[in-house]
N, C-alpha and C positions, 0 to 999 in steps of 0.2 A: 737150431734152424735160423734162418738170414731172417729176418726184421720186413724182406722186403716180398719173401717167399710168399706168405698168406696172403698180400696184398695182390697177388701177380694172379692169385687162387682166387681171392673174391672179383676180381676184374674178369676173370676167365667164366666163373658163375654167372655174375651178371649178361654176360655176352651168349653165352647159352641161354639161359630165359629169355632173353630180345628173340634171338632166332629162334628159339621153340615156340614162340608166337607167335612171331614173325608165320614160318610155314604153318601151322596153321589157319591162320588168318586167311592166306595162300590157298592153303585146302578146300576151308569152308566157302572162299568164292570162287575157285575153279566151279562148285559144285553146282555152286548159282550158273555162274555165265554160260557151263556147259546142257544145264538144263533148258535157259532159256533163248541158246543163239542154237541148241542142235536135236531137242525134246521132240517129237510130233509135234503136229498140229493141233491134234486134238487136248494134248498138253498145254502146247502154247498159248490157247484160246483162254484158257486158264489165269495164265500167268502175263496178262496185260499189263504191269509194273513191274519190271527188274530192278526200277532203280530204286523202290521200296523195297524191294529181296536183300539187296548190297546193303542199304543204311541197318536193317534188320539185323546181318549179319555182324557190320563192324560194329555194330553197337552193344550186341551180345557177347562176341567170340575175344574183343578186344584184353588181353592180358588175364583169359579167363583158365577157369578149371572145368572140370564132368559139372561139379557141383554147379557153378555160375551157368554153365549152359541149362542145367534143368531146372533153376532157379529162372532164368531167362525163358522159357517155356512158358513155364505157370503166369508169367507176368503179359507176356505174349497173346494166351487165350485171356487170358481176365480182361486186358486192354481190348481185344477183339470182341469180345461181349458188351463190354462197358460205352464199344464207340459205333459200334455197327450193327448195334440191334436198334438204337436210338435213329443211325441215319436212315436204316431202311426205313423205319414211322415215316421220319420227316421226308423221304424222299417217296413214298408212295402218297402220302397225304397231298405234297402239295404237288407232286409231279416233276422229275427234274427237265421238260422244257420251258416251266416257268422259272427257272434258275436264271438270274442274273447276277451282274458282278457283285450286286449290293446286296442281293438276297443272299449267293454263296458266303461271304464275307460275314453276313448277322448268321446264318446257320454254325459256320466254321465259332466265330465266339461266345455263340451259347451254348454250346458242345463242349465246346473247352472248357468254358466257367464250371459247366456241371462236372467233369473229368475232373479238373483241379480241385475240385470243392472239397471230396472227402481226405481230411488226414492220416487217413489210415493207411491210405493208396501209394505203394511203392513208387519212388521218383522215373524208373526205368518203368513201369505199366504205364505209369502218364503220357509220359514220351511217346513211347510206340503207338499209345491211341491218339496221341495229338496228330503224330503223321498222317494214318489211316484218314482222320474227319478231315484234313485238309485236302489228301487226294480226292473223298470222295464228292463232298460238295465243289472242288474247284473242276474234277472231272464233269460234274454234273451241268456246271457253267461253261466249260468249253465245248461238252458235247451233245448238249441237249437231249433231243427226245431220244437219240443213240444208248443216252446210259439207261439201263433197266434198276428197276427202283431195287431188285433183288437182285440179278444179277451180278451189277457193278459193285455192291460190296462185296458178294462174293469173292469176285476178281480180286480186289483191295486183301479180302482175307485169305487168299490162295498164296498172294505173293507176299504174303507177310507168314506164311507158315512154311514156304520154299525157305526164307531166309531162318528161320527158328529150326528146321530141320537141318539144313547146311551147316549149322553151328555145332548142333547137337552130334552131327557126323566127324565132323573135326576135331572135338572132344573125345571120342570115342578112336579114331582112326590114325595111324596104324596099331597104335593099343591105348587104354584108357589112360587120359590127362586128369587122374584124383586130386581133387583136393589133399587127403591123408598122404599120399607120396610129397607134395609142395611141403605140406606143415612138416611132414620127418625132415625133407631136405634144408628147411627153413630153423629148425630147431638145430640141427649139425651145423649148419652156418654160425647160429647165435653163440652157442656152445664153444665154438672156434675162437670166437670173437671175445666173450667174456671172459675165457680162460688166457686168452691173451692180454687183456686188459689186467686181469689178477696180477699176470707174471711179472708185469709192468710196475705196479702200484707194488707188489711184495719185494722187488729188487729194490725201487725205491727209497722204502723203509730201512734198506738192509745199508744203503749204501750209504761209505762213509764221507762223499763229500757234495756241496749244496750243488754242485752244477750236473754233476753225474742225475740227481735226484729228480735236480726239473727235468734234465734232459728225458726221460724214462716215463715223467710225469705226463711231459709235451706228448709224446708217442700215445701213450693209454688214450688220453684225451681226443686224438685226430681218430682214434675208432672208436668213440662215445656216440658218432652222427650214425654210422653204420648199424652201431647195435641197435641203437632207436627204428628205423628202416628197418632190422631185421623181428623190431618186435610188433609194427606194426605188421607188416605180412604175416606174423605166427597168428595173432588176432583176427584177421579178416580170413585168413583159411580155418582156423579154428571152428568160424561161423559157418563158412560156408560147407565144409564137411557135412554136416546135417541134412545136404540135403545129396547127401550121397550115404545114406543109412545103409542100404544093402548091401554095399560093398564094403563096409567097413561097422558093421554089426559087431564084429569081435573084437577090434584094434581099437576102436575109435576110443573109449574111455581110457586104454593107458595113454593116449598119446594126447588127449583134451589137458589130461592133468601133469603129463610133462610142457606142455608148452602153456601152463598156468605157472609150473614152479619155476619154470625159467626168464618169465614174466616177473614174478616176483624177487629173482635173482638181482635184479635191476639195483633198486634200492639201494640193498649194502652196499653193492660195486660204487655207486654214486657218493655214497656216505664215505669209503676208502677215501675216494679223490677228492670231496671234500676236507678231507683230514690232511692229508698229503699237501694240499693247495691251503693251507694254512698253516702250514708249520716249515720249520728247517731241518736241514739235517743236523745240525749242531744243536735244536731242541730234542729232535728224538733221539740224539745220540747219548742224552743222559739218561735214556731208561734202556738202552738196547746193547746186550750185550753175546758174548756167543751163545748161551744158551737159548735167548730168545733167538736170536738170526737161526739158529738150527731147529728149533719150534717151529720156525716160519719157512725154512724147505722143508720140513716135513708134511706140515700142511699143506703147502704149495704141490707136492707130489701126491697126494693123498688128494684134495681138491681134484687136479688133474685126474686122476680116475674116474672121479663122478662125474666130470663132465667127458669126459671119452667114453664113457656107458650111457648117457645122453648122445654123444653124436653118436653110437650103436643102439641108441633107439629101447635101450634098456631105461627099467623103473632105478631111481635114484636110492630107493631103499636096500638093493642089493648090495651098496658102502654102507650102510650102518655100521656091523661090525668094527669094519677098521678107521672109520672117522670115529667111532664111540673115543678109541683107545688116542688118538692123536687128541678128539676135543678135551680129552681127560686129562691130557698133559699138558691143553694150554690151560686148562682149570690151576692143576697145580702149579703154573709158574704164576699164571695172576693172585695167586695165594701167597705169590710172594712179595706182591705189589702191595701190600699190608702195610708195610716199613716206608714206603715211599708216600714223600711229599705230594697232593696233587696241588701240580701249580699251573699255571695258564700258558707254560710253557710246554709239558708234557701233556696239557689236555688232549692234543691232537691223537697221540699216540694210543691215549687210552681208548678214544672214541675208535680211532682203526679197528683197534681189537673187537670193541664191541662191534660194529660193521663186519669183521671178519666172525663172531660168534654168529650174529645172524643169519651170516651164508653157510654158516655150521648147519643151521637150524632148518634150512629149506621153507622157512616160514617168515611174513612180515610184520612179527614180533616177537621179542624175544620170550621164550614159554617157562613156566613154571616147571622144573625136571619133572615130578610126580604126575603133574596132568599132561603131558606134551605128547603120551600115545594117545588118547582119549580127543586133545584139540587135534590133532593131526587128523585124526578119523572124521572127526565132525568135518574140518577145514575142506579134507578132501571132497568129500560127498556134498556140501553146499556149491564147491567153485564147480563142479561138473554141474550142478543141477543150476547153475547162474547160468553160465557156460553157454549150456542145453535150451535155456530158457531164451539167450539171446538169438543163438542163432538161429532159432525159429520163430524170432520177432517178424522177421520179412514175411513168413509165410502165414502169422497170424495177424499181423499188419493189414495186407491183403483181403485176407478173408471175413475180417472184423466189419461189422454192417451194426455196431452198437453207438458209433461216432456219428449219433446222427446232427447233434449242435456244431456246427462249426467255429471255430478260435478265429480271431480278428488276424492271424498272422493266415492262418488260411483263405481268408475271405482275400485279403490282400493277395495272394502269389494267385488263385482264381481269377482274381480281376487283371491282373498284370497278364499272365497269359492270354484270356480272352481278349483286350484289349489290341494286346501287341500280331496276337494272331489274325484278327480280323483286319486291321488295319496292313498288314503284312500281305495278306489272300486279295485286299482290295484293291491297292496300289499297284501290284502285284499285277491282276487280271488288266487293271485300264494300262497297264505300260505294254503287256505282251501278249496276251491271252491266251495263247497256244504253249508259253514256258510259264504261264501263271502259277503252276507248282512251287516251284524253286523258292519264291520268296516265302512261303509260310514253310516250307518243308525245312528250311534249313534253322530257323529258331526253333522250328517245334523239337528237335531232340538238342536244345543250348538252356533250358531252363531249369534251375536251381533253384531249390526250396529257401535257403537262406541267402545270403548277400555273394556278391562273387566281385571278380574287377571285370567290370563291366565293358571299360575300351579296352581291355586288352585282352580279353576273351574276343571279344568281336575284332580286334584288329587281326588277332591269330586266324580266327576264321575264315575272314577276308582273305589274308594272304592263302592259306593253306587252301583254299578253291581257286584263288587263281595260279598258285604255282600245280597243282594238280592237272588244271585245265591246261594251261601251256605244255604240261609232259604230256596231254595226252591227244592235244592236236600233233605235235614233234610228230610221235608214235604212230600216227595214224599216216602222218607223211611219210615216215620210212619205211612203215609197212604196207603203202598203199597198191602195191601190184600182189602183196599176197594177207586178205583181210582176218582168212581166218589163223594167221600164226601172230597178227597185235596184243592176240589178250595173252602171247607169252610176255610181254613189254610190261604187260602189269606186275612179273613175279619182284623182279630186282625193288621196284617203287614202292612194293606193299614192305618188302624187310627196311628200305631208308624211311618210311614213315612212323614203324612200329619206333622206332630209333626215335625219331621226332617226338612221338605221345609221350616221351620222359625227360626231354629237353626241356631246360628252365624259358627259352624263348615264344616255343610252340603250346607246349603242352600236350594234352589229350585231344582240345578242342582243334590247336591248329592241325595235329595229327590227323585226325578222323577227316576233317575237311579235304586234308590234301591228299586223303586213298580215295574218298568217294569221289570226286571231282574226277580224278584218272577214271575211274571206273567207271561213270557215268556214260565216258567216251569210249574206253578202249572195251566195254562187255557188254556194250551192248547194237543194234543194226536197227536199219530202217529206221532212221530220223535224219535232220536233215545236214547239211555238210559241220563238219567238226568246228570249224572256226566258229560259225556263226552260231552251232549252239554254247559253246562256250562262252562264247561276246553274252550271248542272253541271260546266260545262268549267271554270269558273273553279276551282269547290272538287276535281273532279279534279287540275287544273293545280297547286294549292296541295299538294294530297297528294302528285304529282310532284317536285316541288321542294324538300317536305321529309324524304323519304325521301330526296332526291339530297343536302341539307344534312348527315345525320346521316353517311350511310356516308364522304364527303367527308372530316367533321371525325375521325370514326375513324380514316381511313386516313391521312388527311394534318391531325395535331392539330399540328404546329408554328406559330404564325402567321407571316404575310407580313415583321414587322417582327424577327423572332428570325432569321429566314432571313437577311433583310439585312444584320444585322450579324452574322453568322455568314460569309455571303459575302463582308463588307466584309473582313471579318482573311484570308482567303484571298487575295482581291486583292492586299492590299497586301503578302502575302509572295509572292505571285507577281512583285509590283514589285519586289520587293529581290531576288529569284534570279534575274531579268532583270538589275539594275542591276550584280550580282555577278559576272555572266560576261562583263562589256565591256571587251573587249581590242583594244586601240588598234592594235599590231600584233604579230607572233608575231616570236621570234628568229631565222625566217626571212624571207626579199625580200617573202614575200608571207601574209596570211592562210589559215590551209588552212580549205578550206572544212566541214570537219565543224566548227568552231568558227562558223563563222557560220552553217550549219544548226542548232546547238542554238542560238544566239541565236534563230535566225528560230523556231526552236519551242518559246522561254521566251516567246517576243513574243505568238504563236496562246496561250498557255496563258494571260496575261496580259486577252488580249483573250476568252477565251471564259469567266472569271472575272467582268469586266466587263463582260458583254452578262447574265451570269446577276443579278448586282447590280442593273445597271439593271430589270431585269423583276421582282426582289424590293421595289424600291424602288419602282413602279410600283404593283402590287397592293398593298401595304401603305400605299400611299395613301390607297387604295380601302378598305378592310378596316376594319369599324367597332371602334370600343377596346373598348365592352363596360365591364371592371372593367380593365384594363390600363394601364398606363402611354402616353398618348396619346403616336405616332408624329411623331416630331423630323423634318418633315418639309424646313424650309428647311435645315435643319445636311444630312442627307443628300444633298441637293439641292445645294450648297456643294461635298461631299465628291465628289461624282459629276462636278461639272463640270470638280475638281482634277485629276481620276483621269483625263478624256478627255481635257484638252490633255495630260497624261503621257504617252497611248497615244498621243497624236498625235506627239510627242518621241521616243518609242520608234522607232517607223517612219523619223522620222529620222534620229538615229542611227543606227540600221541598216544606213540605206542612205549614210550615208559612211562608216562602216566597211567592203561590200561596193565601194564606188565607190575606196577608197583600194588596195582589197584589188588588185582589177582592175589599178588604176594599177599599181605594183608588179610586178604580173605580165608586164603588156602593152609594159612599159619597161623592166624590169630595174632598178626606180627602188631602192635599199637607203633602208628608214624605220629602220633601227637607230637611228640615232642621234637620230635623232624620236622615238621608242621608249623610249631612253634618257632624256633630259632628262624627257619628258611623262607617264611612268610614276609617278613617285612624286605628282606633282600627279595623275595619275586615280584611285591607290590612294586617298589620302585624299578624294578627294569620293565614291569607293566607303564607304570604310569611315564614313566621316559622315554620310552621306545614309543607305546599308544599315545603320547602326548606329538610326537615327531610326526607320527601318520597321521593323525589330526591334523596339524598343520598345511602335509603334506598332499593332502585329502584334496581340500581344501583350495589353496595353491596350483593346482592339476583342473580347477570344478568351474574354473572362470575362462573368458573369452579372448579377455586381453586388459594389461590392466588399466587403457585409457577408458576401454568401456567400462571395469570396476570405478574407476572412478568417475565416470558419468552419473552412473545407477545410485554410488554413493550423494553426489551432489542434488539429487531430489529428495534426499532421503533428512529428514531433520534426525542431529545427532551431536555428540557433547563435543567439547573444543580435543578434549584428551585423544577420541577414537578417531577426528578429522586429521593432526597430525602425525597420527600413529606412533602416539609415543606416551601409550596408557600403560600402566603396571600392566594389564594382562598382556603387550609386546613381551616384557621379559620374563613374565611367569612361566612361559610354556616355551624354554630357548630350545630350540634343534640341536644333534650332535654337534652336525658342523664337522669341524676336525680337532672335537674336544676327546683327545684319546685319557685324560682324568680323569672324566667321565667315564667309559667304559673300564676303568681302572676301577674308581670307587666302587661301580655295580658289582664289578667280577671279582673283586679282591675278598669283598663282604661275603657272595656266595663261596668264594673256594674254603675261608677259613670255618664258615659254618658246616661244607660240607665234609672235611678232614675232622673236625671234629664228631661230627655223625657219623662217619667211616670207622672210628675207633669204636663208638659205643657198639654198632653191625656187626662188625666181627669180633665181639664180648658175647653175642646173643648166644643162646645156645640151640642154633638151628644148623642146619646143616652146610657146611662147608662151602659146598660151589653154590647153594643160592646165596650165599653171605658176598661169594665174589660177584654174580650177578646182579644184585642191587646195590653194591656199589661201583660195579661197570656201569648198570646203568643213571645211577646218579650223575656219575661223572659224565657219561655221554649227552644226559640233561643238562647240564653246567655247559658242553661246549656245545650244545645247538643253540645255548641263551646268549653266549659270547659270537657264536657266528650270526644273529641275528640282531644282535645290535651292530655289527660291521656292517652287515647287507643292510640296514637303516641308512648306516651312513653316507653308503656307496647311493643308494638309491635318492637320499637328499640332494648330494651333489649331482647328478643327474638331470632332476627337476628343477634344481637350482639353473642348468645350460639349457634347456627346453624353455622354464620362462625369458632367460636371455634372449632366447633366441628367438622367441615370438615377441620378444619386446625389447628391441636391442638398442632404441633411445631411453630404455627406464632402467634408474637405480631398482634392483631386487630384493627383496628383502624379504622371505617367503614368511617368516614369522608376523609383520606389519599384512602384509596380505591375507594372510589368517584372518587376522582380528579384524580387519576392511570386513571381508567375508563375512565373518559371524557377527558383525552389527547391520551389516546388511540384512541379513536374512532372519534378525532375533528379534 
């Protein structure tokens, strides 16, 4: 099959998902605008706000499933409770014709503080009640004694369940949009995509010369972004399944724990091309001959079935049988890997295999033979009950009233909404009083629990309300001698926006912006000529969003790009207090497991360091310079790819330190003497590699280094550390590009480990785990070698970042260390 075939295939998928939302989205507000331009009267009396029905709508229906609509529901009435049982009190108590601009404006931000306050409270419930309390007090303000203290939220809450019903029909209509059909279709997609990746990386190996290999390598690689994208979606419908139980009462658990082990599929595929991306073909070409190259189309054919019983939705365990007999055969050829040299040339090769035993393994570690039915059974029945357990966090989220302290990040995003909202409702009324909606209505569904990019959310906003608005005055002009066939004008606008919400320019936000603006004109009557409500809402909109910029920048003046290299030095000493605590094995038979529990939770620390990185270094992409030193975007970009295959490294590691631990325990195997020899070779790639992130740390944790040496010059301190050039400059030297250095480290551990691979397979244990713990020895040796490279890739790096923020100073990141730590000692 052509190379370029599945590409034509997933381009064709994606374009179906666009427009399967696309009409939708279509559906759900036909359902609106038909209700409210052609319902009775006595309906319509009802539904006084369409254009809270529309926002309701896209807000819900936007790229959802049954599940997100009825998930959308729940949060719908909660928010309708939460915000208009409170405004009826206040608006009966004080009456809404003592409603003024100033009064509506303090109503609208104590409402909101209270809404925002609790943690527990889903980000889309907030939203929906932020709209409602703006409508109802800023109605209360334009309309005075007109609005009835019961009533008018009624009204508010009639048109906010048009729009929650409208969704929920669209989801449903012409046959149900499951979540459980997404997640199968999303799971055949990955399936697709991984087995193609395999075929890539297994010809690679096969092939026998260096350009063929990258060539093939190159290719796997341009579908690593896709498969990521495809495992986010298996994840996020995974959850949302849950709240489509009845429908999927029967199916749902085989298909939770296929798209768990195709999740976990990840890993080895990553670990291949790691291996691959480290080596030659002229290195693997010394261990690979035909009977391996025929080992590996066997497998390669054999693989392929599992995952073509995956995209048919079938359990992975139906291959057992005939993977047992092929994993048996690569057992016996690495049996013959006995004889052979490990050198740091063939390391790569060795680790592939073990990468490839693991996707054997449908697990993400490699298992002891004897206990691997028993961990399998536990494995499974926890990831469902995690699984299970997540995706009914939103709905216990919600419901939870035990949150009653609130967290200083919460008191914070409370006051940021109330602020911005009040000040938004106030500005708002004294500019236009009749369009005084628009200015709170349009930040009240733009707020984010965490950090976001700020001007370029709201610049997308911006734009996408007034290119909406210009389509839909056009519209109104060409359709102005026949009014009611405009709201067909809306179908084509709502498919080129669905398009927009996944464009790297717009986004969701400018997306959304640019349906409801069309919508606002083309579905709805009786207001007053198109231009001029457009002109309004626009310069509303604008006073919304710049009251949303000011309290924003107040609250949160850091930029995106100070954060990142603030999170960057965290990171990397998150790396080094991980690299710190790896303990090959304890003075006892076996690892005790509180030592590999705090590994496993240096590892989580590590990783939730580097998920906060990546999202710093993402909006400060985004984020304009202004007077600033323009944002080093390919160096972080360099730095962040180092750091992922590290955290890929880590995992592994881990899991043959837990896998060797097992062994041990399960055999009574004594690693003393493993222990012994390989301990002083791992102190020192400890104390070299953690002496570098140290530095590196460090180096990353300063401002600039004319301010270091400001801070320095108040500071009294000895003549040695003033001109950086004390013994401790050269005690603690960086790689650099000392590849002796990683010579010495690795040369020590290869020879220690060849000789421990003789004494293993002397043992008298059985066979294939004698070749699995020195697979995984060896596969330990090359994540130690690949993570002193990624050291070094990542010094250099830091080394062009300081450059670059300081491009009149000699850099010297080891002298800067030691600045540092007499600084701060």
């Amino acid at each position: 099959m052509s190379s370029t075939e599945p590409r034509t295939d997933r381009t064709r998928a994606v374009w179906r998902v666009r427009l399967g939302s696309a009409l939708r989205t279509i559906l759900a507000c036909t359902i609106v605008g038909c209700t409210t331009l052609y319902s009775p009267a006595s309906v319509k009396h009802f539904l006084r706000y369409p254009a809270f029905s529309y926002v309701t709508t896209v807000l819900i229906v936007s790229d959802a499933t049954l599940g997100d609509a009825l998930r959308g529901c729940w949060h719908a009435l909660f928010a309708t409770i939460q915000a208009l049982l409170p405004s009826m009190l206040c608006l009966w108590v004080i009456g809404p014709a003592r409603f003024t601009n100033e009064l509506a404006a303090l109503a609208v931000a104590t409402n909101a503080f209270l809404v925002a306050l609790p943690e527990s409270t889903h980000l889309m419930c907030k939203r929906i009640a932020f709209g409602q309390i703006v409508i109802v007090y800023v109605g209360a303000a334009i309309n005075g004694a007109k609005a009835r203290a019961i009533t008018h939220p009624i009204h508010v809450a009639s048109s906010t369940a048009l729009g929650v019903l409208a969704s929920l029909l669209a989801m449903l209509l012409p046959y149900p949009h499951l979540a459980f059909y997404e997640l199968r279709k999303t799971c055949q997609l990955y399936a697709e995509n991984a087995f193609e990746r395999l075929n890539y990386f297994i010809d690679a190996i096969s092939a026998q010369d260096n350009t063929t290999a990258r060539d093939l390598i190159s290719q796997a690689m341009s579908l690593s972004k896709a498969g990521a994208k495809l495992l986010q979606c298996i994840k996020k419908n995974m959850d949302v399944m849950q709240w489509e139980r009845p429908q999927t009462k029967f199916l749902k658990t085989r298909y939770i724990n296929l798209g768990e082990k195709l999740q976990h599929m990840e890993l080895p595929i990553r670990g291949m091309e790691m291996a691959l991306n480290c080596s030659t073909a002229s290195c693997i070409g010394s261990m690979m001959d035909e009977e391996l190259r025929e080992v590996l189309g066997s497998l390669k054919v054999q693989i392929g079935q599992k995952f073509e019983r995956a995209k048919c939705s079938m359990p992975f365990d139906a291959t057992i049988t005939l993977l047992e007999t092929k994993e048996q055969f690569l057992d016996m050829y690495l049996w013959k890997f006995r004889n052979i040299s490990i050198t740091q040339e063939n390391l790569s090769a060795f680790f592939f295999l073990y990468s490839l035993e693991l996707l054997l393994d449908d697990l993400p570690i490699a298992r002891v033979p004897e206990c691997a039915l028993e961990y399998t059974k536990n494995i499974d029945t926890e990831e469902y009950s995690d699984s299970q357990n997540q995706a009914m966090g939103s709905f216990n989220r919600t419901c939870s009233t035990l949150d009653i302290f609130p967290t200083s990040q919460s008191l914070v995003f409370a006051f940021k909404c109330s602020l911005s909202l009040g000040l938004a409702v106030l500005f708002g009324l004294m500019y236009n009083k009749e369009n005084g909606y628009w200015s709170g209505l349009t930040i009240a569904t733009s707020f984010v629990t965490g950090r976001q990019a700020t001007f370029t959310v709201a610049n997308a906003r911006a734009q996408g309300t007034a290119m909406g608005s210009v389509y839909g005055i056009l519209c109104c002009y060409i359709f102005q001698t026949f009014e009611d066939l405009r709201f067909l004008a809306m179908l084509p606008w709502i498919i080129f926006t669905n398009f927009l919400m996944h464009s790297r320019m717009y986004g969701q936000a400018g997306g959304i912006s640019a349906v409801i603006g069309a919508l606002l004109i083309l579905g709805r009557n009786n207001y007053t000529s198109p231009s001029e409500f457009a002109i309004a809402r626009i310069s509303e909109v604008c006073i919304g969003l710049i009251c949303f910029l000011i309290v924003e920048i107040l609250l949160n003046p850091a930029r995106a790009a100070t954060l990142a290299k603030t999170e960057l030095s965290r990171t990397l000493g998150a790396l080094q207090d991980w690299i710190n605590s790896i303990v090959l094995c304890s003075n006892q038979k076996n690892m005790p497991a509180s030592t590999l529990q705090a590994l496993r939770e240096k590892q989580n620390k590590l990783k939730t360091h580097f998920n906060d990185l990546e999202k710093f270094i993402s909006e400060a992409g985004l984020e304009p310079n202004f007077c600033f030193l323009p944002f080093h975007g390919p160096c972080y970009g360099k730095l962040l790819e180092s750091l992922s295959k590290m955290l890929d490294l880590t995992s592994f590691v881990t899991n043959k330190l837990e896998f060797l631990s097992q062994a041990s325990k399960r055999f009574a195997l004594d690693f003393n003497e493993l222990q012994d020899r390989m301990n002083d070779d791992l102190e020192l790639f400890k104390e070299r590699v953690g002496s570098s992130l140290k530095h590196l740390e460090k180096a990353t944790s300063i401002k600039s280094l004319a301010a270091l040496e400001k801070e320095l010059q108040k500071k009294v301190m000895s003549q040695d550390i003033e001109l950086g050039n004390s013994s401790n400059v050269n005690a603690f030297r960086l790689f650099g590009t000392d590849e002796e250095e990683v010579e010495k480290v690795m040369s020590s551990f290869l020879r220690h480990l060849n000789e421990e691979a003789d004494k293993i397979y002397a043992k008298a244990i059985e066979e294939k785990l004698k070749s699995q713990i020195v697979l995984c020895l060896t596969g330990l040796s090359f994540c130690i070698g690949c993570l002193i490279r990624e050291t070094m890739e990542i010094e250099k790096e830091v080394k062009e970042l300081v450059k670059w923020e300081n491009p009149t100073n000699r850099v010297n990141l080891s002298e800067i260390s030691c600045k540092v730590n007499a600084l701060y000692t």
